[in-house]
Structures are given as C-alpha cells and as structure tokens.
TIFI-862097 format. One record per atom (N, C-alpha, C): atom name; x, y, z. Coordinates in steps of 0.05 Angstrom, whole numbers, padded with zeros to 5 digits, always signed. Layout:
# residues N
name, c1, c2, c3
CA, X, Y, Z $
...
# end
This chain:
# residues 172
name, c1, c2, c3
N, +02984, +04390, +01425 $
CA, +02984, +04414, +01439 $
C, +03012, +04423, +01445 $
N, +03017, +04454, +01434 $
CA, +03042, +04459, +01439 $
C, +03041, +04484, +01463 $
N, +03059, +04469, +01485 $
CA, +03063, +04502, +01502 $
C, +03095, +04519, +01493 $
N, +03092, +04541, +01507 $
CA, +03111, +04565, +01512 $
C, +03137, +04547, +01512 $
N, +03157, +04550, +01501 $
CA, +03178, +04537, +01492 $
C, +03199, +04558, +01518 $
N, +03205, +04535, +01534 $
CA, +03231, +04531, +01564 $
C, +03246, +04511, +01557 $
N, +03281, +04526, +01564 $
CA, +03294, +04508, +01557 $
C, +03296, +04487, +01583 $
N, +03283, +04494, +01615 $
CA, +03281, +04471, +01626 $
C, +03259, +04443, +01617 $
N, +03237, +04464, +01607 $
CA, +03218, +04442, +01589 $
C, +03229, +04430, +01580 $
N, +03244, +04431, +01555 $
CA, +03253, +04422, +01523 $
C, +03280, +04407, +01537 $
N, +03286, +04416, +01554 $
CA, +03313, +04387, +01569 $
C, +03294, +04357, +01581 $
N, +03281, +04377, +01603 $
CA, +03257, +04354, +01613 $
C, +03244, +04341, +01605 $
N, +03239, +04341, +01566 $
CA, +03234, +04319, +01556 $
C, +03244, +04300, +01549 $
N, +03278, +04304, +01551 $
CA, +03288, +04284, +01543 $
C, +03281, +04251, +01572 $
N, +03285, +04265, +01587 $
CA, +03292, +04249, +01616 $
C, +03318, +04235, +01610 $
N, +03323, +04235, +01635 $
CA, +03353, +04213, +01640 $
C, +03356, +04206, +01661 $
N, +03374, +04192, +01670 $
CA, +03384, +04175, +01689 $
C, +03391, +04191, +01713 $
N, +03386, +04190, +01734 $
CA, +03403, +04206, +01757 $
C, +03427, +04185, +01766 $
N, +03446, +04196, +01772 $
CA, +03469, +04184, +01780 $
C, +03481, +04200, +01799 $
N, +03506, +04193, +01814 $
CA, +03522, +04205, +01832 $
C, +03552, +04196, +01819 $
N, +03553, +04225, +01812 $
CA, +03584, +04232, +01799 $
C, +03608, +04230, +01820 $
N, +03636, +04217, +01815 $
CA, +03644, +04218, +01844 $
C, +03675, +04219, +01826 $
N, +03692, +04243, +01840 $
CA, +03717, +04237, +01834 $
C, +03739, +04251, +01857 $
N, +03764, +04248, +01859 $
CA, +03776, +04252, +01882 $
C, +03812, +04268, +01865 $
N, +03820, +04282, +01871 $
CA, +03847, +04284, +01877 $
C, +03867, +04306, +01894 $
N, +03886, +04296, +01898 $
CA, +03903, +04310, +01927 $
C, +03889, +04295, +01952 $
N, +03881, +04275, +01954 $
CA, +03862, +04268, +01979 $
C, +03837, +04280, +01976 $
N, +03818, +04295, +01970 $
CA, +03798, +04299, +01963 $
C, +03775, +04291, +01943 $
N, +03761, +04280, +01959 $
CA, +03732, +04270, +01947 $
C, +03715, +04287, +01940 $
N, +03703, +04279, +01929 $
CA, +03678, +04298, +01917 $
C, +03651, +04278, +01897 $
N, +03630, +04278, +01913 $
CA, +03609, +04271, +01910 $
C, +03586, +04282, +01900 $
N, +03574, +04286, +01880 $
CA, +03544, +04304, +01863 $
C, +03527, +04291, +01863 $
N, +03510, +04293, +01856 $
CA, +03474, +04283, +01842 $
C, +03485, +04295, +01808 $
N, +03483, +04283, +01784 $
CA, +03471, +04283, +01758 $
C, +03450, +04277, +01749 $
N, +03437, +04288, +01731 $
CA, +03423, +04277, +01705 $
C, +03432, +04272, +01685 $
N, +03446, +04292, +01677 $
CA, +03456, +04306, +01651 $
C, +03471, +04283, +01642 $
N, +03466, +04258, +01643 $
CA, +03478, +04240, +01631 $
C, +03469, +04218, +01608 $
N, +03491, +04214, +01593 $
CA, +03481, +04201, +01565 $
C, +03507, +04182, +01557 $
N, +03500, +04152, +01551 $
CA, +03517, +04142, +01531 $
C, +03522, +04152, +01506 $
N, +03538, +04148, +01494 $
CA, +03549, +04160, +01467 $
C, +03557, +04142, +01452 $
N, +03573, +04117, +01457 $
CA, +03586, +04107, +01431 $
C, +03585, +04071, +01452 $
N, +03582, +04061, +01443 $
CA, +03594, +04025, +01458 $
C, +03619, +04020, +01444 $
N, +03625, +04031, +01413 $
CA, +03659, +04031, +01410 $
C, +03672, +04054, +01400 $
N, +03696, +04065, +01413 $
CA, +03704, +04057, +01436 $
C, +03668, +04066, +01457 $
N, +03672, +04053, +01482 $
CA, +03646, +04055, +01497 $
C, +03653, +04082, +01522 $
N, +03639, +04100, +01507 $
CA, +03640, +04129, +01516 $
C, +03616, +04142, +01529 $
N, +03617, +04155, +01551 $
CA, +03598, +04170, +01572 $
C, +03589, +04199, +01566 $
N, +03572, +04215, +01558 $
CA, +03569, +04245, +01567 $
C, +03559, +04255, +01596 $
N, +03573, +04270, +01608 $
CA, +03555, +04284, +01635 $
C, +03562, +04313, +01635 $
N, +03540, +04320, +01641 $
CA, +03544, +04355, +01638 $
C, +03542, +04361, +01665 $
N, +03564, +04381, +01677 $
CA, +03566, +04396, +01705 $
C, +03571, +04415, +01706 $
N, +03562, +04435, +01732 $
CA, +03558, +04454, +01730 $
C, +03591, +04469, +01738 $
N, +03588, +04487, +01723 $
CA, +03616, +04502, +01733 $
C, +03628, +04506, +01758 $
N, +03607, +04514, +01771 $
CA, +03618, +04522, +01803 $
C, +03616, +04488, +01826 $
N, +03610, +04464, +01815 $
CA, +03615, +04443, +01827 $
C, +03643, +04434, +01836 $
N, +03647, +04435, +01861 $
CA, +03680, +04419, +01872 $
C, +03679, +04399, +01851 $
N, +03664, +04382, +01852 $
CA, +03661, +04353, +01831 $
C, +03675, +04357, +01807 $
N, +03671, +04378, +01795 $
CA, +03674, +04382, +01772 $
C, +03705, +04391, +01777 $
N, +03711, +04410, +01793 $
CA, +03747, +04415, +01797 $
C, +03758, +04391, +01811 $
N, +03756, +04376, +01820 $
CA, +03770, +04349, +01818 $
C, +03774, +04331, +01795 $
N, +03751, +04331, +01775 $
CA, +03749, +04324, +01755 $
C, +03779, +04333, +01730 $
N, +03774, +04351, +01731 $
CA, +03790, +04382, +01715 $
C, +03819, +04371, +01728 $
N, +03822, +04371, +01747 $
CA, +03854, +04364, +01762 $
C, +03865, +04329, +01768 $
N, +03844, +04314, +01762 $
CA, +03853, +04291, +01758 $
C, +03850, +04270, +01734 $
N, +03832, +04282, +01716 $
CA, +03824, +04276, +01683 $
C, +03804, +04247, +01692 $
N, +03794, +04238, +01717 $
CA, +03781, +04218, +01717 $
C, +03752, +04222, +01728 $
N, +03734, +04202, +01724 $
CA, +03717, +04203, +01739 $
C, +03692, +04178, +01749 $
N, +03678, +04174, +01764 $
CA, +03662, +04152, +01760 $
C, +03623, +04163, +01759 $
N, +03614, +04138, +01741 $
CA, +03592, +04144, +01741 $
C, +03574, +04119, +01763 $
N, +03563, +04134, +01784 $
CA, +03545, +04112, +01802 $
C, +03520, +04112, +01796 $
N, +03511, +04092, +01783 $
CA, +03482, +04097, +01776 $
C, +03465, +04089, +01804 $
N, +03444, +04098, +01806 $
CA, +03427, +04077, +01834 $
C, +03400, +04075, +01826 $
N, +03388, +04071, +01843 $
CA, +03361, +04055, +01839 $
C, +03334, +04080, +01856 $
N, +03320, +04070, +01849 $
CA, +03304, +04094, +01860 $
C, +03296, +04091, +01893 $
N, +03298, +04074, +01911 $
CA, +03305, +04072, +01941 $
C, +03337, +04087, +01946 $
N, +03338, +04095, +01921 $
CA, +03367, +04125, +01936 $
C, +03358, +04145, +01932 $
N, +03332, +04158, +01924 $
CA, +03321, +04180, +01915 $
C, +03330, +04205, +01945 $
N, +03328, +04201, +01970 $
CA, +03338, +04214, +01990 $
C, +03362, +04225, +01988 $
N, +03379, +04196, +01985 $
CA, +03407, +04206, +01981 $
C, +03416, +04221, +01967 $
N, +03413, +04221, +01939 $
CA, +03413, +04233, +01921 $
C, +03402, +04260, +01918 $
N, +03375, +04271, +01931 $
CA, +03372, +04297, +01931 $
C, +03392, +04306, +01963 $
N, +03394, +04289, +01973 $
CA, +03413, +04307, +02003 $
C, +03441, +04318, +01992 $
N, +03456, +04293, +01965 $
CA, +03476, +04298, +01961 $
C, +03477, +04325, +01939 $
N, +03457, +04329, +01925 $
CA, +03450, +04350, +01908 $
C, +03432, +04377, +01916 $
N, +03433, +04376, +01941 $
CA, +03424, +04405, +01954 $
C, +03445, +04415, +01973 $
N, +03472, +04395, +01971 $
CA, +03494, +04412, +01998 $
C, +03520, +04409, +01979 $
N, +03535, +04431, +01980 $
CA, +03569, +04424, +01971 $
C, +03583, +04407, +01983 $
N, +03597, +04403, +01973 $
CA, +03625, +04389, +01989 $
C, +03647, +04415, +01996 $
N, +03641, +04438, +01985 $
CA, +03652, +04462, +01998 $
C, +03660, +04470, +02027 $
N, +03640, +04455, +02035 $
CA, +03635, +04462, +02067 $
C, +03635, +04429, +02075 $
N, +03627, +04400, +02072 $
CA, +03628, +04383, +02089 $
C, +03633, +04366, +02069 $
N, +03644, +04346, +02082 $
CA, +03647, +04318, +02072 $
C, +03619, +04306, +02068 $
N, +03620, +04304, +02040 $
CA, +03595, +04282, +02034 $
C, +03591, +04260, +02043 $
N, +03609, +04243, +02035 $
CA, +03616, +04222, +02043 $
C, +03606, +04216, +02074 $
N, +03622, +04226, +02093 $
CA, +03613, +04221, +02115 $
C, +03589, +04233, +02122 $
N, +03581, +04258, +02115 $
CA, +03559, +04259, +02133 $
C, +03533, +04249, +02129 $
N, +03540, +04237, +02097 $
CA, +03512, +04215, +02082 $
C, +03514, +04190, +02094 $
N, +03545, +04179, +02109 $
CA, +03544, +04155, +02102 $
C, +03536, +04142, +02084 $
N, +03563, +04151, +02069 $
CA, +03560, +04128, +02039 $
C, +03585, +04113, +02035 $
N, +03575, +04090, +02044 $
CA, +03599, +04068, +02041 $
C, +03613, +04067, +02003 $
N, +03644, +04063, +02013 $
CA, +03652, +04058, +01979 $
C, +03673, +04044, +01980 $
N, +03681, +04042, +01950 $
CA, +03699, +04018, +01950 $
C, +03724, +04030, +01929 $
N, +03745, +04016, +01934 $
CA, +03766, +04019, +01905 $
C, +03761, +04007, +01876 $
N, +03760, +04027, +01859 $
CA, +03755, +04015, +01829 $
C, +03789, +04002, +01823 $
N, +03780, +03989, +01799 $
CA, +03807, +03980, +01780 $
C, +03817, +03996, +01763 $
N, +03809, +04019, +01761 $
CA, +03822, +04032, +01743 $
C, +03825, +04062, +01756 $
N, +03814, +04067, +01767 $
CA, +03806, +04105, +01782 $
C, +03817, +04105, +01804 $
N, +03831, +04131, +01812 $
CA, +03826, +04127, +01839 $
C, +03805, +04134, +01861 $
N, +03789, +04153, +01835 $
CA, +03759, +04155, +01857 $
C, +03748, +04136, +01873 $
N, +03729, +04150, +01896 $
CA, +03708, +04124, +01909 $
C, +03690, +04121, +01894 $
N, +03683, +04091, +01895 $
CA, +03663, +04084, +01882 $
C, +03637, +04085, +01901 $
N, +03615, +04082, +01895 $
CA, +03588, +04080, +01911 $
C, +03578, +04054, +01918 $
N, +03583, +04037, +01941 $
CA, +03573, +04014, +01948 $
C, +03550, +04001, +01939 $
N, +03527, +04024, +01941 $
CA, +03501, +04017, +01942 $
C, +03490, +04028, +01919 $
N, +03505, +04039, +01899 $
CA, +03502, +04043, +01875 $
C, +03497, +04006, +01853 $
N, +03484, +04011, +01834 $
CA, +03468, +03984, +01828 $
C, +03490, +03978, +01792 $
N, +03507, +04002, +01784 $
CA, +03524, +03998, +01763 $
C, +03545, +04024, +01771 $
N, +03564, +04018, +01764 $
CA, +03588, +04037, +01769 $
C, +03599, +04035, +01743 $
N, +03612, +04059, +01723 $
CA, +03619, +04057, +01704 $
C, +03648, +04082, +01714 $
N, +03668, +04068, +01712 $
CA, +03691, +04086, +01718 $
C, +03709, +04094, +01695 $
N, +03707, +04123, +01688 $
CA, +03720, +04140, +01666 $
C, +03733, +04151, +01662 $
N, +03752, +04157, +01642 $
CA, +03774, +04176, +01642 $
C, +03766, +04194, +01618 $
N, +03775, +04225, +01619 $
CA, +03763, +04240, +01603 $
C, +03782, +04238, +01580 $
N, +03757, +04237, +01564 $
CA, +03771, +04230, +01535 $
C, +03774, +04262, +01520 $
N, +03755, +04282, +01535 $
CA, +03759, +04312, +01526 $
C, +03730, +04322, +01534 $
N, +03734, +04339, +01546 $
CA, +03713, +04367, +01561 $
C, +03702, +04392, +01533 $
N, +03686, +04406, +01534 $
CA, +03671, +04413, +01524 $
C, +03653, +04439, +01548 $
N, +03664, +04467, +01542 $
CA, +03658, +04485, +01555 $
C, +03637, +04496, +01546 $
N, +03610, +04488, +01561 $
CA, +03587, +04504, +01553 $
C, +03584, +04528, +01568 $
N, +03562, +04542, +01572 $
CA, +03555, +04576, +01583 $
C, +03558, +04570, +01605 $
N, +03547, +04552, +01623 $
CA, +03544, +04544, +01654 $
C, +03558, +04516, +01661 $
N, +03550, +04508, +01643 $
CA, +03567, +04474, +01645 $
C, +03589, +04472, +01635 $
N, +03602, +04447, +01635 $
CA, +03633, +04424, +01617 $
C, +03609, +04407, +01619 $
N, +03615, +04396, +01590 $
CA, +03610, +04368, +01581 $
C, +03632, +04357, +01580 $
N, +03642, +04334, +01594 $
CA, +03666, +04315, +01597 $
C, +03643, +04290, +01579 $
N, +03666, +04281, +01568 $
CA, +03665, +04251, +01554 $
C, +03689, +04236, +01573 $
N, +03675, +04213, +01572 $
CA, +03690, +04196, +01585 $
C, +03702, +04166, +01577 $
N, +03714, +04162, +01578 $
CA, +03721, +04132, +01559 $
C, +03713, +04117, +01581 $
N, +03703, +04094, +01582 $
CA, +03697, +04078, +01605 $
C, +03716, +04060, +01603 $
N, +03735, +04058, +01626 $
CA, +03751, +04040, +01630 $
C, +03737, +04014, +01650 $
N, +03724, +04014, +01660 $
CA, +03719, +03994, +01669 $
C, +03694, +03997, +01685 $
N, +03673, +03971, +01695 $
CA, +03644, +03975, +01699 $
C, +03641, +03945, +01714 $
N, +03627, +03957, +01737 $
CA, +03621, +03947, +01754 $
C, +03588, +03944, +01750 $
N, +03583, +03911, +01756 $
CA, +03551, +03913, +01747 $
C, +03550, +03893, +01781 $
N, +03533, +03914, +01799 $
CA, +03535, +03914, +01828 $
C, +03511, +03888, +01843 $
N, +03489, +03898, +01832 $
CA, +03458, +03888, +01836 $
C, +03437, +03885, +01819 $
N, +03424, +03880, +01804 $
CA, +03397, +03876, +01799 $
C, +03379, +03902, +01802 $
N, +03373, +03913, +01794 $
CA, +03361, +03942, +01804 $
C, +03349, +03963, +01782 $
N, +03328, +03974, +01785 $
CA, +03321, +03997, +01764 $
C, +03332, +04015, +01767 $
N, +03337, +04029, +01747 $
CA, +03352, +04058, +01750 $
C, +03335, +04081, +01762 $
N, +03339, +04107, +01775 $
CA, +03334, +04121, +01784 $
C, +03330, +04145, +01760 $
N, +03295, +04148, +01749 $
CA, +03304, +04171, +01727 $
C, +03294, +04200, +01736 $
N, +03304, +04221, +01720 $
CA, +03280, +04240, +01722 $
C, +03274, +04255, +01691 $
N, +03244, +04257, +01702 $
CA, +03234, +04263, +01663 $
C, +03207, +04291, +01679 $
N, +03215, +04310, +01660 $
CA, +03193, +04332, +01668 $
C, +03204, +04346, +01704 $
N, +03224, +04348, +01713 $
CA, +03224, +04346, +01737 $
C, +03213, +04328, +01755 $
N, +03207, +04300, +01750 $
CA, +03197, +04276, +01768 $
C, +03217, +04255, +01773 $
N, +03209, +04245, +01797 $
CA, +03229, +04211, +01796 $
C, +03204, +04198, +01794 $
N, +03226, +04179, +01772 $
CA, +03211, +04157, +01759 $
C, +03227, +04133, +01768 $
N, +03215, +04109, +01775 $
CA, +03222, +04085, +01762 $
C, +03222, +04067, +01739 $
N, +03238, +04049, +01721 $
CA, +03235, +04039, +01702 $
C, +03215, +04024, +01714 $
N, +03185, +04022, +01695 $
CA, +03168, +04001, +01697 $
C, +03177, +03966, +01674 $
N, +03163, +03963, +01672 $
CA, +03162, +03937, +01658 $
C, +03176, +03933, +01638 $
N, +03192, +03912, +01637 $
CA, +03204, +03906, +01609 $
C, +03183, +03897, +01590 $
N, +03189, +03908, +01566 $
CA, +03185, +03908, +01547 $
C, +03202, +03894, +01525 $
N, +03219, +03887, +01518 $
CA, +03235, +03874, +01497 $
C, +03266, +03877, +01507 $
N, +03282, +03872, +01487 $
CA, +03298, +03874, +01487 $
C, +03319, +03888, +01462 $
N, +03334, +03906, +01459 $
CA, +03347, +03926, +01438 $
C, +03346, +03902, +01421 $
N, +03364, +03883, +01424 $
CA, +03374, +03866, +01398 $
C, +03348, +03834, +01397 $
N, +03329, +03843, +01404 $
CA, +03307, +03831, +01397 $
C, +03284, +03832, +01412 $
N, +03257, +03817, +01411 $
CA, +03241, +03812, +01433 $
C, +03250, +03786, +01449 $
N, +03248, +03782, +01471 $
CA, +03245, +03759, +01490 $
C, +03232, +03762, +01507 $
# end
C-alpha cells in the first residue's frame, strides 16, 4: 500500500537516533535535541547531523569547528523534548534542565553526564542544505558511559531498541 508521498513521511521512514548536540565557544554553551543523525564511515570514523539554520547550536558549531554527539536512552525522552522546544536564545539550557556535564579529551564542549555514549567531533566539512548544514564530523574521541538503549524516533514516535537479535559481524 502506497500513500501520498511527504517529505516528513519519506524522512520518518528512515528513523534514527535522538541525541543532544552540544557545543560551546567564547564561553557559550549551547545544547539541541537531534535526529538527523547518521554514521558514515568507521575509517576514518565519521558522524552526519543535520541542523537547522536558525539554531544557536549550530552558530557555535560554525565558530568553533567542533562538536559533541550525546546519545541517551529513552528515560531522557523529557529532557530531550524540553531541550528541543526552547532556545538557548533566551536561557541557559544547561541550567534550567539541570544537566550535569563533564570535560571531554579532545573538545572543549560540555559533554552530557547522563548521556549513555558521547562521541566528540571536529568538523571535517559542512554542507549547506535549504534549511539545514550537514556537518560531518571526524570523531576524535568516544566515551562509552553506561549500558543503555538508545533513544529512537521512526514515523514521529519514541521508540526503544527491543531485543537483540545478532550481532553485525556474526550471530551470538
């Protein structure tokens, strides 16, 4: 069965990961909600995330060439829509979410405490779409935090990863 062809449909099938994009410079932080995110390469081991033009996130990004990716788990599903329905235009994310963070080894962004993988990036080159930048990111370095399912959305839903099933480089 085929319906009326939307490009939010025809995205929403892909599903992906929600994450919290986080980068900082001049003293300024800046905290998002993503989807728009995709691995690309394990060598060199490279990131895609697509943001929207008018995001502070994204002009910190632009002015400091770095960025981090916080993945979380789906017990952040709150956080994550609070942090993706308010700017950082007007308030500090950070504080008014209370979201604890930490110093990476390679960024000077905050990282996300309670984030369950942290993948910290430097842009390898941006990519100006109609509404968005696609930044690629080289991952310099990755923090693997907790044990945890990722937080997805597919069709406009949050999902949890259910059951393993195998493994890429075999069954076990």
């Amino acid at each position: 069965m085929s319906r009326d062809f939307t490009s939010r449909r025809a995205m929403g099938a892909i599903g992906s990961p929600v994450a919290l994009i986080t980068a900082s410079h001049d003293g300024r932080n800046g905290i998002m909600t993503a989807n728009m995110i995709a691995g690309l390469s394990f060598s060199p081991p490279l990131v895609g995330i697509s943001l929207s033009h008018h995001s502070l996130t994204r002009t910190l990004i632009d002015s400091s060439g770095e960025f981090a990716v916080n993945v979380i788990s789906p017990d952040q599903l709150n956080l994550a829509k609070n942090i993706g329905s308010t700017t950082g235009r007007r308030i500090d994310k950070f504080k008014e979410f209370s979201i604890g963070t930490f110093q990476g080894r390679s960024v000077s962004c905050p990282l996300v405490k309670e984030a369950h993988a942290v993948l910290e990036c430097k842009v390898d080159r941006s990519i100006e779409l109609d509404k968005h930048s696609l930044y690629v990111g080289l991952v310099v370095a990755y923090h693997d935090i907790k044990e945890a399912s990722p937080l997805y959305l597919y069709h406009g839903n949050y999902y949890s990863i259910g059951d393993r099933l195998g493994s890429f480089w075999g069954i076990k």
